[in-house]
C-alpha positions in Angstrom: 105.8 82.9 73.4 109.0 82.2 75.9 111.1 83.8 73.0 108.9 86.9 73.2 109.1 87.2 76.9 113.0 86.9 76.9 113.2 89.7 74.5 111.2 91.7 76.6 112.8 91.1 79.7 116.2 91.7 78.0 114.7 94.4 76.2 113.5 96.5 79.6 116.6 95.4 81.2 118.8 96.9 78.2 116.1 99.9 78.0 116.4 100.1 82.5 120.2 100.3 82.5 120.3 103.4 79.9 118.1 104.8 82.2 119.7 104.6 85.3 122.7 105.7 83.6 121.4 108.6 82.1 119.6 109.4 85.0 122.2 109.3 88.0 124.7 111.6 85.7 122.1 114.0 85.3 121.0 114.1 88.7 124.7 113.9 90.5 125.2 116.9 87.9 122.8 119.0 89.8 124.7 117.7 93.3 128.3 117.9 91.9 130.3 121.2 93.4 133.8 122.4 92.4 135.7 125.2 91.6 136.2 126.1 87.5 135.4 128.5 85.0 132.5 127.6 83.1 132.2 128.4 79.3 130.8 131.5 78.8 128.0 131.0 76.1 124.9 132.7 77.0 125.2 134.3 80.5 121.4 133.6 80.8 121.6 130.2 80.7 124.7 130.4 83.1 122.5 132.3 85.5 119.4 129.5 85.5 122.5 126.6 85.8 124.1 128.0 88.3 120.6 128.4 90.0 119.5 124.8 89.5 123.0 123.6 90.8 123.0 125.5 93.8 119.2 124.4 94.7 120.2 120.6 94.8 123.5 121.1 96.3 121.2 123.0 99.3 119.7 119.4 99.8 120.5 116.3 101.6 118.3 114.1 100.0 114.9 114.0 97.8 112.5 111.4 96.3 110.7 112.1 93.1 108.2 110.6 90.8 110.0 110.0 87.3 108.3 108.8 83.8 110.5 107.7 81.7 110.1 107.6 77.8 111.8 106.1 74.5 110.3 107.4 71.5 111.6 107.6 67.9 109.0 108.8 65.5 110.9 107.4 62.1 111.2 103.9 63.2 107.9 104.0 64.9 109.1 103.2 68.9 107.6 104.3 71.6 108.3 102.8 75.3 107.1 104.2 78.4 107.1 103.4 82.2 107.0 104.7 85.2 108.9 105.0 88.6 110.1 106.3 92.2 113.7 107.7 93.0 115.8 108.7 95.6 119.3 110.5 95.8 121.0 111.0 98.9 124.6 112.4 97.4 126.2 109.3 95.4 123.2 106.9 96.7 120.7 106.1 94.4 117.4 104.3 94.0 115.2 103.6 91.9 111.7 101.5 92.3 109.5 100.6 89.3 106.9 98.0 88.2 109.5 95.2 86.9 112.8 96.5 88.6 114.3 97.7 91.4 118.1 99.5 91.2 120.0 100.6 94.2 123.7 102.1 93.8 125.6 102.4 97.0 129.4 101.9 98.1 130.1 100.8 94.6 127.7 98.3 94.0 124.6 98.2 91.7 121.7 95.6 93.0 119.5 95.1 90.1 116.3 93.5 91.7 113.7 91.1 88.4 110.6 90.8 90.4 109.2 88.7 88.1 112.0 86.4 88.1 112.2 87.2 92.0 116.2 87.6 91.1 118.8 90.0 91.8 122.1 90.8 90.4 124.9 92.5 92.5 127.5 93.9 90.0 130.5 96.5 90.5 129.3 100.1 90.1 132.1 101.2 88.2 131.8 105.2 87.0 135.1 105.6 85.3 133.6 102.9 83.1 129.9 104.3 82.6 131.5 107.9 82.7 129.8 109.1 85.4 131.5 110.1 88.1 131.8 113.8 89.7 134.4 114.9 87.9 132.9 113.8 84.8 129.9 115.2 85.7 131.4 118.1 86.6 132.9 118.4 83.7 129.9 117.9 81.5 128.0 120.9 83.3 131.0 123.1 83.9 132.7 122.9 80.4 131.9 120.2 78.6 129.1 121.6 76.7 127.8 124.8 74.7 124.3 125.8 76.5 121.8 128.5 75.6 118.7 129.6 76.6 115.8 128.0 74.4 112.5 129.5 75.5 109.7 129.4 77.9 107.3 127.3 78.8 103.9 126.6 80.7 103.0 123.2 82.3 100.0 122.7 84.6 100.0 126.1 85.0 103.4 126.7 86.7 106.5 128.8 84.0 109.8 126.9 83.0 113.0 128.0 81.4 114.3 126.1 78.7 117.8 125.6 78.7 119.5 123.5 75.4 123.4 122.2 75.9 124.9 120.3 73.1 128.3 118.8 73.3 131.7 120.0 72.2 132.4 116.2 71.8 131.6 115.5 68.1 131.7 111.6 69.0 129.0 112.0 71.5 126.0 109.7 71.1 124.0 113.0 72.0 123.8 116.3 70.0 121.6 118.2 72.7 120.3 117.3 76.0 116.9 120.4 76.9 116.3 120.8 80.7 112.9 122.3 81.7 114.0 124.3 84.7 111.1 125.9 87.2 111.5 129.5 87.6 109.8 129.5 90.9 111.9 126.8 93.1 114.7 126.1 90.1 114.0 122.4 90.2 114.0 120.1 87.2 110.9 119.0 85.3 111.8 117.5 82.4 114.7 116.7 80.4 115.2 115.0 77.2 118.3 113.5 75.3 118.3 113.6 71.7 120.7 111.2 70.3 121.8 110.8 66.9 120.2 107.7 66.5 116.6 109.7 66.3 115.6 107.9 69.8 114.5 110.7 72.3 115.0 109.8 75.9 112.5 112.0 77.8 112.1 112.2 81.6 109.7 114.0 83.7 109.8 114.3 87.1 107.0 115.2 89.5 105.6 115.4 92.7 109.6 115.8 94.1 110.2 115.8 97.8 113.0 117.9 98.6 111.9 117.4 102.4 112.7 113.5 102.2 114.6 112.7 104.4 116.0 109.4 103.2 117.6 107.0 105.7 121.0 105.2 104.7 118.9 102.0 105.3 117.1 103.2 102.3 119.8 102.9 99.9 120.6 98.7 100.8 118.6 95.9 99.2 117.3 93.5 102.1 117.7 90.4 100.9 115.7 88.9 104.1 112.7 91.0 103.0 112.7 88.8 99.5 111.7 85.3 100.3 113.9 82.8 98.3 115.0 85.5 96.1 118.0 84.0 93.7 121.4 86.5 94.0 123.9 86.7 91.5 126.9 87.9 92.3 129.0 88.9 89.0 131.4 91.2 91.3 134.7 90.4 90.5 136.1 89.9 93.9 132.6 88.2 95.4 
């Protein structure tokens, strides 16, 4: 039984990091600005980009609800939880059941609760490939992009927008965003990777009105009573 619950703690915390990951370089994609010619592919999909980029670049910060899904029909998976995040520029939270991950002024605090333990490690994006420029990159000309359809959820219409990457080593061969035609926000977007998993995220009720403090962003450690912190910082 112990056995079984290390696997699963490793498991979620293996499964927790891909999503923050994944997560933060989508979401600074939307933030990132710069100057560059994007491909030219389909000039519709340009249009609703361009539109999406420019709404989150219009706002300081925002909270969302986020679901987050692993499923892989052939082999059978299917792992689901769900969460609260907020991005104020290169800040980042994220608040779920088992976990809570901060990234702020280089650092990642990864909060157990169960184990009531956090680890502090280096945030290092040249590493995890997402930084700005990288993400910059990946929206501006890293990747073919077309429109793919429409779509109705809870009533409201979406855009459909595939990119796949010009990168032939690339874990992913297309990554769909479901864009809102009314407010350009993003409601869902899901990785297909060549490994048949699907990482699907939906986002609802988001809060562009926020309003996020800096205090936000910075795990207390005086609000965790007899919380255990591991440093694995280098320089610590």
């Amino acid at each position: 039984m112990n056995e079984q619950k290390e696997y699963t703690r490793l498991f979620n915390k293996k499964m927790m990091k891909k999503f923050m990951y994944v997560l933060v370089m989508l979401m600074m994609m939307m933030f990132a600005e710069g100057k560059g010619v994007m491909a030219q592919y389909d000039a519709k999909a340009k249009k609703i980009l361009d539109a999406m980029s420019t709404k989150y670049q219009s706002i300081p910060s925002f909270s969302a609800n986020i679901t987050y899904t692993l499923e892989n029909k052939e082999d059978d998976i299917y792992e689901s939880f769900e969460g609260e995040i907020g991005i104020k520029g290169e800040k980042f939270r994220l608040v779920a059941i088992e976990q809570e991950i901060i990234i702020n002024d280089g650092n990642v605090w990864t909060y157990l609760v169960d184990e009531n333990e956090v680890n502090i490690d280096t945030y290092d994006p040249e590493e995890d490939d997402v930084t700005p420029s990288n993400i910059y990159n990946l929206y501006k000309s890293g990747y073919k992009y077309m429109l793919f359809g429409e779509k109705t959820i809870d009533g409201e219409n979406y855009d459909i927008v595939d990119m796949s990457p010009e990168d032939k080593e690339s874990d992913y061969f297309r990554i769909r965003l479901v864009i809102s035609k009314n407010n350009k926000v993003l409601r869902r977007f899901t990785l297909f990777a060549k490994s048949g998993n699907h990482y699907i995220y939906d986002i609802t009720e988001f809060n562009s009105k926020a309003n996020l403090p800096d205090s936000y962003f910075v795990f207390d450690i005086n609000k965790h009573k007899d919380v255990e912190v591991i440093d694995l910082r280098i320089d610590n």
